[in-house]
PDB file of N, CA, C and O in Angstrom, chain B, residues numbered from 101:
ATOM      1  N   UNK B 101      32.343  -5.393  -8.058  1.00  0.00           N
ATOM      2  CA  UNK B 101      31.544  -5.584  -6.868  1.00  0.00           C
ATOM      3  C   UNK B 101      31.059  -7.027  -6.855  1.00  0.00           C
ATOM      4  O   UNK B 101      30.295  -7.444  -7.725  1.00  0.00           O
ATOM      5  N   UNK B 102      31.459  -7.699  -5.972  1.00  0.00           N
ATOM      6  CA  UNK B 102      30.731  -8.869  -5.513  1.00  0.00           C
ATOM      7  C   UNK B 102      29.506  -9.152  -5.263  1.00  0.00           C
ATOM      8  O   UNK B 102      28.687  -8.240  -5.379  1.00  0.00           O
ATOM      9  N   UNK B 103      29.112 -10.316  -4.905  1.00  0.00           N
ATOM     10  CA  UNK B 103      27.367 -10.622  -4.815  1.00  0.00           C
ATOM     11  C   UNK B 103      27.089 -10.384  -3.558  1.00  0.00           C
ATOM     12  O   UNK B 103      26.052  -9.759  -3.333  1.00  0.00           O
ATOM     13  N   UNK B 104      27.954 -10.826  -2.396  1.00  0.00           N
ATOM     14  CA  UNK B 104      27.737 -10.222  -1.187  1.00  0.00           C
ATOM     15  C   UNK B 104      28.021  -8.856  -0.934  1.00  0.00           C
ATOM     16  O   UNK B 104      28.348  -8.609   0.227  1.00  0.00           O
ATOM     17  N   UNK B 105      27.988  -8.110  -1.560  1.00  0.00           N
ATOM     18  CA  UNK B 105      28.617  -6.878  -1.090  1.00  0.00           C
ATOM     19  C   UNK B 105      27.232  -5.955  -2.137  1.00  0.00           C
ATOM     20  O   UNK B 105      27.028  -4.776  -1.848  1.00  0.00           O
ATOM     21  N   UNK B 106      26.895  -6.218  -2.599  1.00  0.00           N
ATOM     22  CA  UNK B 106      25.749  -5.480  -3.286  1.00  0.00           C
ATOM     23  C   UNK B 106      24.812  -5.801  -2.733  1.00  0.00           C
ATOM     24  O   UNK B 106      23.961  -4.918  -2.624  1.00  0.00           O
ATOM     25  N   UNK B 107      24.462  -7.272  -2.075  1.00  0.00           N
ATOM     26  CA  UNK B 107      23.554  -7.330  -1.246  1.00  0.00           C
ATOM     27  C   UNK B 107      23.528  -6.766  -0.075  1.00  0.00           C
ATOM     28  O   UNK B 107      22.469  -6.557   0.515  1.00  0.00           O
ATOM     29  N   UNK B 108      24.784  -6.428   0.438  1.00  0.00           N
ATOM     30  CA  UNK B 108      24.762  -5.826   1.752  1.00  0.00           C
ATOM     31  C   UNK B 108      24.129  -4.513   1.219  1.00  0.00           C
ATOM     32  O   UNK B 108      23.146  -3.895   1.627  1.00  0.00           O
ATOM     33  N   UNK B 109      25.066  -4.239   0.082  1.00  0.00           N
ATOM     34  CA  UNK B 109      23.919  -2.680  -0.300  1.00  0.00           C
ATOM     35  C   UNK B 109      22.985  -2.836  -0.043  1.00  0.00           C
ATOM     36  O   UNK B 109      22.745  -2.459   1.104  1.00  0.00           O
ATOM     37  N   UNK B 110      22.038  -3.329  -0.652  1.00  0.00           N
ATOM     38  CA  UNK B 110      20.895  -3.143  -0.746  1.00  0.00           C
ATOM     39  C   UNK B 110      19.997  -3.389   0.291  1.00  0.00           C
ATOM     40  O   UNK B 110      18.946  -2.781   0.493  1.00  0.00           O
ATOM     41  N   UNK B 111      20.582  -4.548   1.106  1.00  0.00           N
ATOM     42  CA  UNK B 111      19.880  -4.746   2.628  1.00  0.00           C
ATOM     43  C   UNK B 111      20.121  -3.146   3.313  1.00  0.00           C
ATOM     44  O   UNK B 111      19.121  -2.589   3.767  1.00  0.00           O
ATOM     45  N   UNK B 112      21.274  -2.528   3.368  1.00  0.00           N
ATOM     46  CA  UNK B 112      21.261  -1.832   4.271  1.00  0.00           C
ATOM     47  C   UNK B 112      20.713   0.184   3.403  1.00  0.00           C
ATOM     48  O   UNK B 112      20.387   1.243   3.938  1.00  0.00           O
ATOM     49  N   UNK B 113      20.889  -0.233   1.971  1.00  0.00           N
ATOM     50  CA  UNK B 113      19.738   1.102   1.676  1.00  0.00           C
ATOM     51  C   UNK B 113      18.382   0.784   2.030  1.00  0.00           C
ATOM     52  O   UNK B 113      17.578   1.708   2.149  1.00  0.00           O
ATOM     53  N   UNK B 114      18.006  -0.475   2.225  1.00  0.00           N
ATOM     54  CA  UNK B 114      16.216  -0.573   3.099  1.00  0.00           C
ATOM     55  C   UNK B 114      16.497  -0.519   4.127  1.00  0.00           C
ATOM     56  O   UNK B 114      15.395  -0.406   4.664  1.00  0.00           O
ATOM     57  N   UNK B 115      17.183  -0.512   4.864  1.00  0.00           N
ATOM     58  CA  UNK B 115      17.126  -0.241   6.221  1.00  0.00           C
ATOM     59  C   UNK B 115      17.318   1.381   6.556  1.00  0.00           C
ATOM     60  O   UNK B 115      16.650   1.923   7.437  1.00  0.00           O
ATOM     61  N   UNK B 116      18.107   1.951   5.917  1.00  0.00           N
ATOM     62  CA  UNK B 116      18.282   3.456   5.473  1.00  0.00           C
ATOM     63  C   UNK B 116      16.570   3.790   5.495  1.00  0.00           C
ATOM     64  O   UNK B 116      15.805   3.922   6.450  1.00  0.00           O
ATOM     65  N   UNK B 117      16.305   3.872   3.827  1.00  0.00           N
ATOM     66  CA  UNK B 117      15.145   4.459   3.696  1.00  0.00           C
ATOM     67  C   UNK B 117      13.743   3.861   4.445  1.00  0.00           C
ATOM     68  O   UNK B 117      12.718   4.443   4.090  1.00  0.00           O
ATOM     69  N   UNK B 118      13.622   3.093   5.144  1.00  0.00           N
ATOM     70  CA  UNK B 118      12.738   2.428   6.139  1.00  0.00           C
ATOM     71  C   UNK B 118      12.685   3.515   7.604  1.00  0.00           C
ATOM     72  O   UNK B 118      11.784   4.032   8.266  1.00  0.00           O
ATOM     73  N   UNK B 119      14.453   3.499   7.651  1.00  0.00           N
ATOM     74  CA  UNK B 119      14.092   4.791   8.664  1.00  0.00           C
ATOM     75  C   UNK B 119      13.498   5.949   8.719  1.00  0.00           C
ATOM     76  O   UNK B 119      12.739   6.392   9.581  1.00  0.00           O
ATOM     77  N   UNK B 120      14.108   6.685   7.190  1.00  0.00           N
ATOM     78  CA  UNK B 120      13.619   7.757   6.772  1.00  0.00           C
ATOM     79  C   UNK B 120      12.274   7.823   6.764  1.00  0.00           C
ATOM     80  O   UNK B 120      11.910   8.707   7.539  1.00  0.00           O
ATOM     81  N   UNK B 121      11.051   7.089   6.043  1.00  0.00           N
ATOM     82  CA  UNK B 121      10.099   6.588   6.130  1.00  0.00           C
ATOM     83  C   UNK B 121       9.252   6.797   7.320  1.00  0.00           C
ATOM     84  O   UNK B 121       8.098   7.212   7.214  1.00  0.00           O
ATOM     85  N   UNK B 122       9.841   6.496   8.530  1.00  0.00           N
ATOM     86  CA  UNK B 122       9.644   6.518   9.614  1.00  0.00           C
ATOM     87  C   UNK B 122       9.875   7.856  10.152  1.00  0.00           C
ATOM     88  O   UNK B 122       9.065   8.519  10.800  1.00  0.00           O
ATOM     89  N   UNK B 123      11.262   8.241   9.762  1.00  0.00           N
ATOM     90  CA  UNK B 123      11.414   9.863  10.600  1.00  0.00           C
ATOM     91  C   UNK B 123      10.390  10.701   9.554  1.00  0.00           C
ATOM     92  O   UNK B 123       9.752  11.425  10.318  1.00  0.00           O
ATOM     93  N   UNK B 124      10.125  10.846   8.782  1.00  0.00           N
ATOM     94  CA  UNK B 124       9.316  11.722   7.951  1.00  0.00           C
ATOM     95  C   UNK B 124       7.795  11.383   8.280  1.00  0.00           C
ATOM     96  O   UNK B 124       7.094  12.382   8.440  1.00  0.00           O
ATOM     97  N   UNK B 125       7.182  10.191   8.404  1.00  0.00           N
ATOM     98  CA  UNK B 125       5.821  10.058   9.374  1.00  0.00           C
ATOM     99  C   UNK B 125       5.624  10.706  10.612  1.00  0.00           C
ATOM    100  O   UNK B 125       4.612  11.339  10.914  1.00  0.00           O
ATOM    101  N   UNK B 126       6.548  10.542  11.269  1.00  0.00           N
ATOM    102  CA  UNK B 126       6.995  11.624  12.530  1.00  0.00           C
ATOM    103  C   UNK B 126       6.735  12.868  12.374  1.00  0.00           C
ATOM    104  O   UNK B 126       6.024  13.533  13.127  1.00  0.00           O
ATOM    105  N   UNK B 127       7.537  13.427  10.961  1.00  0.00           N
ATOM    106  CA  UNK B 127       7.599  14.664  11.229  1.00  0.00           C
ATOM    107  C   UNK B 127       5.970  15.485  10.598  1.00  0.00           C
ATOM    108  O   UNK B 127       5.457  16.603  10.645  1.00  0.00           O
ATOM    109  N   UNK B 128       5.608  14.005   9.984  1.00  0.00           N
ATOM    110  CA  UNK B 128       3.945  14.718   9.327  1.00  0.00           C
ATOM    111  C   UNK B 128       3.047  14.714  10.399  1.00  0.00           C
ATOM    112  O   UNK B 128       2.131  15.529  10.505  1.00  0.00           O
ATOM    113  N   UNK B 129       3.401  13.379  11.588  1.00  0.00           N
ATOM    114  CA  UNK B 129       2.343  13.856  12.043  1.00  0.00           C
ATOM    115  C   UNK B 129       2.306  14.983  13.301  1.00  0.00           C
ATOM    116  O   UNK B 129       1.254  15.216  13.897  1.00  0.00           O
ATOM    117  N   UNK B 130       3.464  15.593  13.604  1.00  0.00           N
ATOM    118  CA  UNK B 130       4.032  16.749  14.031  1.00  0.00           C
ATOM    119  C   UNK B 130       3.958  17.797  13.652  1.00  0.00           C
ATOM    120  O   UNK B 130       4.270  18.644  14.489  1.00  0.00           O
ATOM    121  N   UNK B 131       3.565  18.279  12.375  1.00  0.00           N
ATOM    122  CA  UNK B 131       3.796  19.550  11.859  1.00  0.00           C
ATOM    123  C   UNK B 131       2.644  20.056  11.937  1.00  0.00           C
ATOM    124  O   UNK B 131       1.643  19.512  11.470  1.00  0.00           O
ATOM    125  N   UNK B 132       2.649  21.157  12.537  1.00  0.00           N
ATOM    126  CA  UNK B 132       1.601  21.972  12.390  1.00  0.00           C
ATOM    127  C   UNK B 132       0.966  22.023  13.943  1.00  0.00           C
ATOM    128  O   UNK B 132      -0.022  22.679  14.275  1.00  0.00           O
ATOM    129  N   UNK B 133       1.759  21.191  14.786  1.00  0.00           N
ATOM    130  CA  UNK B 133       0.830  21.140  16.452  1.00  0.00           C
ATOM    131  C   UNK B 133       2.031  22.074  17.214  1.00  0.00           C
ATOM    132  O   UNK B 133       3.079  21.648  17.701  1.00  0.00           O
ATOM    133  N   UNK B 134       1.565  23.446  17.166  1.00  0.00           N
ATOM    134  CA  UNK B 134       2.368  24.346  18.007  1.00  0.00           C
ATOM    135  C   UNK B 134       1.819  24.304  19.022  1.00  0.00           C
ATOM    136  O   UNK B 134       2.634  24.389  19.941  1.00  0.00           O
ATOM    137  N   UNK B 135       0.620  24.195  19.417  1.00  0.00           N
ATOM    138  CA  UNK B 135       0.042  24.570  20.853  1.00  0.00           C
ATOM    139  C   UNK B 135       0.385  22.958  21.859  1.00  0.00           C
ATOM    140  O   UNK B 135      -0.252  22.697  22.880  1.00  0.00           O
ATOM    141  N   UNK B 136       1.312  22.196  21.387  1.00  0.00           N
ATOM    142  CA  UNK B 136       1.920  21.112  22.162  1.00  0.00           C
ATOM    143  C   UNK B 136       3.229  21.105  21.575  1.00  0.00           C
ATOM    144  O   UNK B 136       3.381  20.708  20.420  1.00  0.00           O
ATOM    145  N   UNK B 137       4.127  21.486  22.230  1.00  0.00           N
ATOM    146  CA  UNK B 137       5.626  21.575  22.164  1.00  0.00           C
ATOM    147  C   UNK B 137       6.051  20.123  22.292  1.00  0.00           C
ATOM    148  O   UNK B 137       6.842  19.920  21.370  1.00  0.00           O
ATOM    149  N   UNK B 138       5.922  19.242  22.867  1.00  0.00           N
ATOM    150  CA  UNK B 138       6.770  17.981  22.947  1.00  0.00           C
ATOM    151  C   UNK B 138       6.027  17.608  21.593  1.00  0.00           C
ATOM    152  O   UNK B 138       7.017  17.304  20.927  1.00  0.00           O
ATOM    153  N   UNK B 139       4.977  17.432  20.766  1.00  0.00           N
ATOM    154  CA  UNK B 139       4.306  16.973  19.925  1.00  0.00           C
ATOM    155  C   UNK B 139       5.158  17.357  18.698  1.00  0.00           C
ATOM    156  O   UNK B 139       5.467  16.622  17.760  1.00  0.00           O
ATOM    157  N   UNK B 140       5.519  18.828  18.914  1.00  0.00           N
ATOM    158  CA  UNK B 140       5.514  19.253  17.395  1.00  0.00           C
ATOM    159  C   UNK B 140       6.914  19.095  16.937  1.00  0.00           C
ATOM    160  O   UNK B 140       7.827  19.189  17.758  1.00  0.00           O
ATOM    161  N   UNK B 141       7.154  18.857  15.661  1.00  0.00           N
ATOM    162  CA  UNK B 141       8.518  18.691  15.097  1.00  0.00           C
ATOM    163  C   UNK B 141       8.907  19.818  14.642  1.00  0.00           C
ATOM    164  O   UNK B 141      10.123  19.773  14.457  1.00  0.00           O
ATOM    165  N   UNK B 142       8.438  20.879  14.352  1.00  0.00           N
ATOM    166  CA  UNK B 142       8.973  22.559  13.639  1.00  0.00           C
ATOM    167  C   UNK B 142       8.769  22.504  12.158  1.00  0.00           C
ATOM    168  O   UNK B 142       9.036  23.423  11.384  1.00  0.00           O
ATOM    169  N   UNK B 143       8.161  21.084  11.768  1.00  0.00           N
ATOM    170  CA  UNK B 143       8.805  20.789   9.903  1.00  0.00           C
ATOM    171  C   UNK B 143       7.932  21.562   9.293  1.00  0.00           C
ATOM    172  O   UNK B 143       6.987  22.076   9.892  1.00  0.00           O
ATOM    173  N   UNK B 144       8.199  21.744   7.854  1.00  0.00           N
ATOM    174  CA  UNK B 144       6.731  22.194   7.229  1.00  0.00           C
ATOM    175  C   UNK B 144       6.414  20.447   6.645  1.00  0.00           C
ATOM    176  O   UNK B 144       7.109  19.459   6.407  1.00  0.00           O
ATOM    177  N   UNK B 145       4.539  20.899   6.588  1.00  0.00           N
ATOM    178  CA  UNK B 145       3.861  19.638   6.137  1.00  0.00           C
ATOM    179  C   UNK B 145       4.752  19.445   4.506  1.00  0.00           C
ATOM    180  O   UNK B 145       5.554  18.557   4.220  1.00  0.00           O
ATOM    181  N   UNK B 146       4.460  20.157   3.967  1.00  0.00           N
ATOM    182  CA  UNK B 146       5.460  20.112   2.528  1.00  0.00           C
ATOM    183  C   UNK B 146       7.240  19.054   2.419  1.00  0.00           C
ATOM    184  O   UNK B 146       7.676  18.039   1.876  1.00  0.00           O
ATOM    185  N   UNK B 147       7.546  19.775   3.017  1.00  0.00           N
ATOM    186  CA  UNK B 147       9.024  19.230   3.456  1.00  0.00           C
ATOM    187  C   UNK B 147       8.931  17.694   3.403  1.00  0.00           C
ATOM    188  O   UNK B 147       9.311  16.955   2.495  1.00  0.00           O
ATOM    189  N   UNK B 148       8.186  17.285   4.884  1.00  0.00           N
ATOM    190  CA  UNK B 148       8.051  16.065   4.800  1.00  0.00           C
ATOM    191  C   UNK B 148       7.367  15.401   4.330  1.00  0.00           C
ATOM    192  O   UNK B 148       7.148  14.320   4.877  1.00  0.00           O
ATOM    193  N   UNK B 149       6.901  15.639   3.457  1.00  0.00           N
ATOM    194  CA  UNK B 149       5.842  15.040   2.427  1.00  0.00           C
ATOM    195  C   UNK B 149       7.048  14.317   1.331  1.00  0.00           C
ATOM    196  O   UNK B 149       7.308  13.157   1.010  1.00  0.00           O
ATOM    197  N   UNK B 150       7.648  15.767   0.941  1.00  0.00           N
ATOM    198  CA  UNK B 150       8.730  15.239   0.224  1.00  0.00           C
ATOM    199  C   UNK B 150       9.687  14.454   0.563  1.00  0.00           C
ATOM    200  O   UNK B 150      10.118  13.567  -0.175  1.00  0.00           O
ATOM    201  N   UNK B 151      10.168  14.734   1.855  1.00  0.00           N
ATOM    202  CA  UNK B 151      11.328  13.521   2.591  1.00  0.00           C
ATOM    203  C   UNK B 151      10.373  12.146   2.289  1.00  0.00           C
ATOM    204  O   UNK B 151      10.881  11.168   1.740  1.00  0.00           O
ATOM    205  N   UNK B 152       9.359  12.156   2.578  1.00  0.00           N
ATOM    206  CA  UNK B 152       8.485  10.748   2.590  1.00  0.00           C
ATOM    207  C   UNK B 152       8.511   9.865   1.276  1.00  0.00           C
ATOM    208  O   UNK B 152       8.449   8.640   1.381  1.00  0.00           O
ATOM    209  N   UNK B 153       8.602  10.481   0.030  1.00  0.00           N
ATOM    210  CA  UNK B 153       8.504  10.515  -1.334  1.00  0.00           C
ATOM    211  C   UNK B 153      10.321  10.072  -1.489  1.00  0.00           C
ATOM    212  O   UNK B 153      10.772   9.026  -1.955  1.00  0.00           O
ATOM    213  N   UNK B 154      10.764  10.750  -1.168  1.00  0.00           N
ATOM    214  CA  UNK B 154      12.215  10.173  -1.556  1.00  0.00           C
ATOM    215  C   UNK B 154      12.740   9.291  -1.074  1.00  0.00           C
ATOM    216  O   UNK B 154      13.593   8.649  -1.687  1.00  0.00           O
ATOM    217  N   UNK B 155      12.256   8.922   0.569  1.00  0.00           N
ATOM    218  CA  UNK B 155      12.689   7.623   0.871  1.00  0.00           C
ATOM    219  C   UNK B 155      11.714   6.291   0.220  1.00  0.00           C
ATOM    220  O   UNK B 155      11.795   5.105  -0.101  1.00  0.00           O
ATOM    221  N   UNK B 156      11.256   6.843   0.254  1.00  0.00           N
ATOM    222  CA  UNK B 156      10.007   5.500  -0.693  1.00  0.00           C
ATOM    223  C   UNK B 156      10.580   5.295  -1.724  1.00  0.00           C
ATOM    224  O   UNK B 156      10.381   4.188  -2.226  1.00  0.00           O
ATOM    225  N   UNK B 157      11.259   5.998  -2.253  1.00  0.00           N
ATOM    226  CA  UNK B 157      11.902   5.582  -3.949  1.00  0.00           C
ATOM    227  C   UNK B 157      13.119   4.860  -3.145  1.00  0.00           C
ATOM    228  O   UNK B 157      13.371   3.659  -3.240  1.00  0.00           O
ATOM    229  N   UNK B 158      13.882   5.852  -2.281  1.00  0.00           N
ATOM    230  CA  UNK B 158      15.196   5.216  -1.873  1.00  0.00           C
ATOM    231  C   UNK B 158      15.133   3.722  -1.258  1.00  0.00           C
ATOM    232  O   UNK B 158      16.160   3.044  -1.277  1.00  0.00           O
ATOM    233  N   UNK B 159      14.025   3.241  -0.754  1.00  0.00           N
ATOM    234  CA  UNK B 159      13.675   1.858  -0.429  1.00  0.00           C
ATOM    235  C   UNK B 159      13.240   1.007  -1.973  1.00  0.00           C
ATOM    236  O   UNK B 159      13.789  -0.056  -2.262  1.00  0.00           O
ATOM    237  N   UNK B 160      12.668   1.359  -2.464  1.00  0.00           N
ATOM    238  CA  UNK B 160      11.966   0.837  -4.156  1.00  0.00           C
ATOM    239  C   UNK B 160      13.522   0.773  -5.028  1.00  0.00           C
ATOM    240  O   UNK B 160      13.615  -0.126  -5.864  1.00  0.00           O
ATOM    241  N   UNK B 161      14.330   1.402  -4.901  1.00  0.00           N
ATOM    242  CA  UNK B 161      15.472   1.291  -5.505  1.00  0.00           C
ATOM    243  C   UNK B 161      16.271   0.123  -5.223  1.00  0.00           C
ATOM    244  O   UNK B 161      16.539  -0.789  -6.005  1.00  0.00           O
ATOM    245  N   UNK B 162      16.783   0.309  -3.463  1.00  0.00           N
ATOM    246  CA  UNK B 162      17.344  -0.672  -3.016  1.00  0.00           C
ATOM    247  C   UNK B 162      17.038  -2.024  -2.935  1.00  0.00           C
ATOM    248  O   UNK B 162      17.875  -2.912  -2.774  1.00  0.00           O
ATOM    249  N   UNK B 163      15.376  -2.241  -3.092  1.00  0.00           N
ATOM    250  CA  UNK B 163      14.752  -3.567  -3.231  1.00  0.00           C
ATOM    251  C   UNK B 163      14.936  -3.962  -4.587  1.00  0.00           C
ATOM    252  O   UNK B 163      15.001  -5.161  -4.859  1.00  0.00           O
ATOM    253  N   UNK B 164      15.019  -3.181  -5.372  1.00  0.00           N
ATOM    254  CA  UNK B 164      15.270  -3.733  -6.729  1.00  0.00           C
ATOM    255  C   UNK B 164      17.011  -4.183  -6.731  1.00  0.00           C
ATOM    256  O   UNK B 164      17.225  -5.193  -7.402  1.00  0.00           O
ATOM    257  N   UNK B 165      18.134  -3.617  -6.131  1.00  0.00           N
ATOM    258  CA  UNK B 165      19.158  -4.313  -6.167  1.00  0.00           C
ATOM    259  C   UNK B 165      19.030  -5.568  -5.319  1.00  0.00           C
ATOM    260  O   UNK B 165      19.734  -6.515  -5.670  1.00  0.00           O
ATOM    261  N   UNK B 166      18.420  -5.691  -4.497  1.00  0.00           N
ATOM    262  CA  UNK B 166      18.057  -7.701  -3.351  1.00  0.00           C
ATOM    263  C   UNK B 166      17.421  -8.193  -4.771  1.00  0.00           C
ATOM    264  O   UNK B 166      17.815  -9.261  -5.239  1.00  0.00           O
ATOM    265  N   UNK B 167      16.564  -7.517  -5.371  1.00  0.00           N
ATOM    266  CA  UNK B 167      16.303  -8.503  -6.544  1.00  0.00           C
ATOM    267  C   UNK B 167      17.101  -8.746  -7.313  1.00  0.00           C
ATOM    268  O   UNK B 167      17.759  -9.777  -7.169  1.00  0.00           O
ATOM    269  N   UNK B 168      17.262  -8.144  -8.079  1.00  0.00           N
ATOM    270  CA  UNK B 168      18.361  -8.568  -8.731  1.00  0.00           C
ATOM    271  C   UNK B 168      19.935  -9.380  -8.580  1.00  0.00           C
ATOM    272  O   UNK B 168      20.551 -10.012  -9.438  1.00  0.00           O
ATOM    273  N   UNK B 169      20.319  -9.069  -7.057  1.00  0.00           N
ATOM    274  CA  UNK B 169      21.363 -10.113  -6.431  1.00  0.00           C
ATOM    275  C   UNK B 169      20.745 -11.443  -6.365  1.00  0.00           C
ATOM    276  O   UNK B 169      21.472 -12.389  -6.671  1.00  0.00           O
ATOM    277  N   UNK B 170      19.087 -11.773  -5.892  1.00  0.00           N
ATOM    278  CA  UNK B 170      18.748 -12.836  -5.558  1.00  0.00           C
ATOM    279  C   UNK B 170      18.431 -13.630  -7.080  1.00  0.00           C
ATOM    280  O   UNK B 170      18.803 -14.802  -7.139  1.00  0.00           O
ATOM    281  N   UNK B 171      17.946 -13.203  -7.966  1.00  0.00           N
ATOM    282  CA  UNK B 171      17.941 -13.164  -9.503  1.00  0.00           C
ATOM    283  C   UNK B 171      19.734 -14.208  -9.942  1.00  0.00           C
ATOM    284  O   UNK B 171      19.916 -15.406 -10.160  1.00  0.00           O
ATOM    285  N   UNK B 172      20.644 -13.097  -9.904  1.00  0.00           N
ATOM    286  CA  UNK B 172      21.851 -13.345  -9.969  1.00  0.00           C
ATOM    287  C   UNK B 172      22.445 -14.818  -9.486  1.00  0.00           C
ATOM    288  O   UNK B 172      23.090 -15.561 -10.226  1.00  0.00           O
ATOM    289  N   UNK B 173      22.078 -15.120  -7.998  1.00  0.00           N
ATOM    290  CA  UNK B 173      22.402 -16.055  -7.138  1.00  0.00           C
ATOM    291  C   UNK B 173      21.533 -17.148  -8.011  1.00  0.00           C
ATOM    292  O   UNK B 173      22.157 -17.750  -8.885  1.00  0.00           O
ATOM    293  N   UNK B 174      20.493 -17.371  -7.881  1.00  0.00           N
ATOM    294  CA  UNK B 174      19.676 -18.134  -8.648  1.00  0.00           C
ATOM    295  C   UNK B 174      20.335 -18.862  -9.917  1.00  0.00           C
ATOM    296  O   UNK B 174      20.481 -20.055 -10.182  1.00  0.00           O
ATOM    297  N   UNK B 175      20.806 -17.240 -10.858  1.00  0.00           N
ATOM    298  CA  UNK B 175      21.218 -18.307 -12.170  1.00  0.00           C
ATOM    299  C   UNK B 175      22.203 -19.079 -11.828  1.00  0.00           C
ATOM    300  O   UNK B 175      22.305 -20.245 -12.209  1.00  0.00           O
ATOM    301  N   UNK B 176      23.512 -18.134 -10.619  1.00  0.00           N
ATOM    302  CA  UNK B 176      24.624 -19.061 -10.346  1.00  0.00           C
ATOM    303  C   UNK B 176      24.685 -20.407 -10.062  1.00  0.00           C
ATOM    304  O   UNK B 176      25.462 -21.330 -10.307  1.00  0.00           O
ATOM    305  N   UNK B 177      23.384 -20.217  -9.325  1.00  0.00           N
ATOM    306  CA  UNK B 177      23.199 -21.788  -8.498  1.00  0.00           C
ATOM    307  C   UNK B 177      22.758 -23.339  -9.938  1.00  0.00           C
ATOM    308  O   UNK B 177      23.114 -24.516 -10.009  1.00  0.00           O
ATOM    309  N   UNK B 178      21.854 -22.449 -10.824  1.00  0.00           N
ATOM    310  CA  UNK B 178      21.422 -23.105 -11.855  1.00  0.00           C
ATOM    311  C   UNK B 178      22.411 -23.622 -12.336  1.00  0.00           C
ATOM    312  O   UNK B 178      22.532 -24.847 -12.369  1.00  0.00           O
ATOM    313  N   UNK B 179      23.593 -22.547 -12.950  1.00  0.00           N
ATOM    314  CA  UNK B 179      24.345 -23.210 -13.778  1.00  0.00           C
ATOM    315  C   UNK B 179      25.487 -24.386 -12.807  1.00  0.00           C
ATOM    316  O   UNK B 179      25.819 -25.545 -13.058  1.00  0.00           O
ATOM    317  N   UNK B 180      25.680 -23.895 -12.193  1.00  0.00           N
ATOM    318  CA  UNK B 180      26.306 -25.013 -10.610  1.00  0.00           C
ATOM    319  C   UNK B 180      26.175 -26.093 -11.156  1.00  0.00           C
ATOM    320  O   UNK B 180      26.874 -26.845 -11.836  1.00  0.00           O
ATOM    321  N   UNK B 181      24.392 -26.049 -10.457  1.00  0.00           N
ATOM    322  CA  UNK B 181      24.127 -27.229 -10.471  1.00  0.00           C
ATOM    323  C   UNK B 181      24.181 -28.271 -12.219  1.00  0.00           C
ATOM    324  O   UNK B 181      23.910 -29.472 -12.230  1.00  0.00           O
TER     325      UNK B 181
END
């Protein structure tokens, strides 16, 4: 795997779990409002608690591969130069 191509990983698992992040805030603050139908998402509060928890790692993961590519790039450039 190349340096651009792990970075694309990793740019695009934060963009992944950023969404998730987002759809799982949604669905917390949805759950549980039956007496407004456009409001409510059907989720249980549980569920997305946990979706919330796994994309947070799945973003914390992927930021650690941009680090480490940008880490990488760095020494390349060092020894370059």
């Amino acid at each position: 795997m190349n340096v651009t191509s792990a970075l694309s990983t990793g740019v695009l698992g934060i963009n992944r779990g950023l969404d998730g992040v987002q759809k799982a805030a949604s669905d917390i603050a949805g759950a549980g409002k039956t007496n407004t139908p456009e409001e409510a998402t059907g989720k249980d509060l549980n569920e997305s608690l946990e979706n919330l928890a796994v994309e947070k790692n799945a973003v914390a993961a992927s930021t650690k591969v941009v680090q480490s590519v940008d880490e990488t790039l760095g020494t390349l450039i060092d020894i370059r130069a």
